[in-house]
N, C-alpha and C positions, 0 to 999 in steps of 0.2 A: 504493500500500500504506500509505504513512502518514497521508494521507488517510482511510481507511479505519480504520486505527487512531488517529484522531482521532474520525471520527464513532462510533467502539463504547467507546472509552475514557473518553469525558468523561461521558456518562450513569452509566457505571461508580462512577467518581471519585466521581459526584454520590450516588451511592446507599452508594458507604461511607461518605461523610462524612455523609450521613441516619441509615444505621443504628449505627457504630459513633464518627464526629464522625470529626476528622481524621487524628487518628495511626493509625486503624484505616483507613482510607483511601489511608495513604503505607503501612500494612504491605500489601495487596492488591495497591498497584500495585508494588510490590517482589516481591514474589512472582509474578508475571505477567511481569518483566523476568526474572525467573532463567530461564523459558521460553527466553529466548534463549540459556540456555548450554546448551541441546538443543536449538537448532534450528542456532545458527551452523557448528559442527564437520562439518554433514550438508550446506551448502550447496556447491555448484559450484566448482570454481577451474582455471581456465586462466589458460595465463601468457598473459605481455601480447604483443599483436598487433605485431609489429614492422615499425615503418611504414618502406619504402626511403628512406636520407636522413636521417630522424629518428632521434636519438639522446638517451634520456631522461637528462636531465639528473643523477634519482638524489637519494638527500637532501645528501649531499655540496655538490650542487651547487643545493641551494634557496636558499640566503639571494644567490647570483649572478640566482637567474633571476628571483627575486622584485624585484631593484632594476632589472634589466631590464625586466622588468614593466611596472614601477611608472613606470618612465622613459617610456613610451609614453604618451601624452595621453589616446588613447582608450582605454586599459585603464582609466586613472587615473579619466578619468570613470566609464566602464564599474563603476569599484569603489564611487565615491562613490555612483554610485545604486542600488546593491545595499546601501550603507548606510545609505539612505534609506530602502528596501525593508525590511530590519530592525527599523528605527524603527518606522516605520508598524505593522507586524506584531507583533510584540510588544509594543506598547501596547497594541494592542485584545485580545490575548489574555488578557492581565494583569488589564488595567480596566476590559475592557468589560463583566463581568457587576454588578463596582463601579456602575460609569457607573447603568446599568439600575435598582439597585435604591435609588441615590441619588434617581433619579425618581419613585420609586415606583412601579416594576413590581417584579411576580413575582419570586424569588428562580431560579427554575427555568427565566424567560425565558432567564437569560446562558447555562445550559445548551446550550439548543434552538438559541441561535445559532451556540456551539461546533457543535453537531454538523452544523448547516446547513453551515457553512461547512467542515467536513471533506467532508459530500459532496457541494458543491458544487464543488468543488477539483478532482474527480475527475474529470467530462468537460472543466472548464476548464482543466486541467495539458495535459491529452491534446488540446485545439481550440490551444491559446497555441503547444504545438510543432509540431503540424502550420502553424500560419503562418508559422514560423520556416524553413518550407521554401519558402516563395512570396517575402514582403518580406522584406528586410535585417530581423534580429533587431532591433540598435539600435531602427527606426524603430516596430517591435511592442512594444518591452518600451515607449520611453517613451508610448505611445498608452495600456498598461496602466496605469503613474502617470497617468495623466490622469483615466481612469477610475477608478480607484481613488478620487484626490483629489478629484474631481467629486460623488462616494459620500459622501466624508467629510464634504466643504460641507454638503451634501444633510441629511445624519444630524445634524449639530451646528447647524443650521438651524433643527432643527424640532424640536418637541415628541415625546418619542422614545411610539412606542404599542406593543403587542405585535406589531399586523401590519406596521407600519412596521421593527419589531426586524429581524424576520424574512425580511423582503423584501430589509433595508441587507445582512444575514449571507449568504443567499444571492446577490446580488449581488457580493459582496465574497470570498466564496467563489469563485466564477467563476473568477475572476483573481485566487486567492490567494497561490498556486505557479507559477504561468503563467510567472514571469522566471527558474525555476530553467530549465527547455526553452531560455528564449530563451538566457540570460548563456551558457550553459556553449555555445551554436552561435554566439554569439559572440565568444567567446576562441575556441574552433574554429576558423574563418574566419581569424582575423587571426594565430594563431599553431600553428595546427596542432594532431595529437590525442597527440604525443607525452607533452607534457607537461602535457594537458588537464586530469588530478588535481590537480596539483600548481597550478597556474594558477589551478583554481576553490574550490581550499583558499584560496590567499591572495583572491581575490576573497571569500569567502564569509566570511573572520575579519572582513573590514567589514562583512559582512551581521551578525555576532554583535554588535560590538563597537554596531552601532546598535541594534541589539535590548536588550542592556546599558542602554544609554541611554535608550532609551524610556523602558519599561518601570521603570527607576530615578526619570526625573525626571519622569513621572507621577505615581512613588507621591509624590515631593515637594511635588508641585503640590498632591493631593488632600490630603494630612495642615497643608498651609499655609492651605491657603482652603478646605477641607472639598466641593470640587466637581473637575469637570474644565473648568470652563468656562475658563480661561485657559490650558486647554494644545491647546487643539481648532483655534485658531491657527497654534499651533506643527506639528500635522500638518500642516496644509495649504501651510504656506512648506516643509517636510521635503518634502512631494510635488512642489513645482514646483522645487526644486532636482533632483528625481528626472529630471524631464520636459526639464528644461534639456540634464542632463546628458547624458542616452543621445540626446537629438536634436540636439548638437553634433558628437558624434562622426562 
């Protein structure tokens, strides 16, 4: 679904900031999130499945479960490359339509990749979890940093074209979302579904906290040297640190 609401939103986005520039733009998609104060009220709610043995720890009891967590090696990796995952991701959200039009492509290129990459997401979220039922998660999610980082090389390699754009977006698309399926069947696994929320809350703050990052010291990178060429490095050691991680565990 958010997928989906990525590939109908950013063309969207693109056509207020065409007709009315950008504040006209932020008031549309404000107006399209109010939507959700008539939809959320109307959605489903069952209480939680209560697992024999498991007992949810509650909020009371998160800043316990979290050092617990955290105390575990493979979560700890498990987190750090979910923060890697961030990183990567949020750069290219950011900067990539920047990136594009510093080359001089199209303005409308970074667009088409957004939307590529929303629905390309969409069979690839739904293929990355079905593998999560065959191999160990771990060994699928760090296969996807590879792939991903392999993409990245590939793109920062080479003189970027329209069909080259399009091809890296869908690709990269694929396996955009693909480690949300994996991460959450593997905190699953190792610590049960009791406290699964709560577990892929704190896994997922280092998925923000690198997304933060990114995204921040891109914009630095780009306002310093007027390019991205000195931070296209920096993804690709962010992805083998990704690759490290989930394949030591």
């Amino acid at each position: 679904g958010g997928s989906v609401g990525q590939a109908a939103m950013v063309p969207f986005a693109q056509w207020g900031i065409e007709t009315g520039g950008t504040s006209f733009a932020f008031t549309l998609l404000a107006a399209t999130m109010v939507l959700a104060l008539v939809i959320c009220p109307r959605l489903e709610w069952q209480a939680p499945i209560r697992v024999p043995g498991q007992t949810p720890a509650g909020l009371s009891g998160l800043p316990a479960l979290a050092r617990r967590a955290l105390a575990d090696r493979d979560f700890a990796l498990l987190t750090l490359g979910f923060f890697a995952c961030g990183f990567q991701l949020a750069f290219l959200t950011v900067h990539l339509p920047t990136h594009l039009v510093l080359c001089g492509l199209p303005t409308g290129l970074g667009v088409t990749a957004l939307m590529l990459i929303g629905l390309f997401n969409i069979p690839g979220s739904w293929l990355c979890g079905r593998i999560g039922n065959v191999i160990r998660p771990e060994i699928a999610l760090g296969a996807i940093y590879l792939a991903r980082t392999i993409c990245i090389a590939v793109f920062a390699a080479t003189v970027p074209t329209e069909w080259g754009t399009m091809i890296f977006a869908a690709v990269m698309g694929f396996i955009w979302l693909g480690t949300v399926p994996l991460t959450s069947a593997a905190i699953a696994r190792r610590f049960g579904v009791a406290d699964l929320g709560a577990l892929y809350g704190i896994c997922f703050l280092s998925h923000q906290v690198g997304g933060f990052i990114g995204a921040g010291a891109g914009a630095i990178v780009v306002d310093s040297t007027g390019s991205y060429a000195a931070f296209w490095p920096v993804m690709l050691v962010v992805g083998l640190v990704a690759i490290a991680s989930n394949w030591a565990t």
